[in-house]
N, C-alpha and C positions, 0 to 999 in steps of 0.2 A: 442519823436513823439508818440501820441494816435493813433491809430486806432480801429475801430470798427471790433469786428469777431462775428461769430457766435458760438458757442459751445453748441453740440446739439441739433440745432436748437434755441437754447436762444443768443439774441444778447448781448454781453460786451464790453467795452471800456478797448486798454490793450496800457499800456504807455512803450514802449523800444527805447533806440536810433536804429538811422538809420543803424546802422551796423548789428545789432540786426536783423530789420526785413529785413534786406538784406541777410543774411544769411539764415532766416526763410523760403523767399522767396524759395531760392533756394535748399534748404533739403527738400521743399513740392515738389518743380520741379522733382528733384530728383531720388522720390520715388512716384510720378505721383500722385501725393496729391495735391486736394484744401488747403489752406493756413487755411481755417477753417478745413478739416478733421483732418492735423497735429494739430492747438493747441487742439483741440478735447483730439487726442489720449495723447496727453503730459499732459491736462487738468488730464484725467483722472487716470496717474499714479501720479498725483503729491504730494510733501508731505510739498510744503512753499507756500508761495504765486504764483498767474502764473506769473506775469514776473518773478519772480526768476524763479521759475522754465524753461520758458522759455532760460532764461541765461544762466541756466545751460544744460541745453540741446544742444543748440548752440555750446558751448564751450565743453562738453565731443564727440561731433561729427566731431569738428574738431580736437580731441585731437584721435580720434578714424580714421581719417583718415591719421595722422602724427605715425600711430602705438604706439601710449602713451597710456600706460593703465589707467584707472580711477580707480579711489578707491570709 
């Protein structure tokens, strides 16, 4: 699924399944984040591409709330 965000005020198109941005959703809810200030903030620590990176975020978040540590 594509969706458009904004990241820093620059608009992009980021393609993640639906799970994806259901989760995204809900970690920007979370933390009382726009959906663009979180890919913002994940944008800017990133070190692959942003849907990877997005995935991974997703996934050590939920890996961080089942108490698994990440590597």
């Amino acid at each position: 699924m594509k969706r458009s965000v904004r990241i820093a005020g620059h608009p992009t198109s980021i393609s993640l399944e639906p799970e994806f941005w259901a989760e995204i959703t809900r970690i920007a809810g979370e933390r009382g984040l726009s959906i663009n200030a979180l890919v913002t903030e994940i944008d800017a620590r990133r070190t692959a591409n942003l849907s990877s990176a997005l995935r991974v975020f997703v996934l050590n978040d939920l890996r961080a709330g089942r108490g698994v540590t990440t590597t």
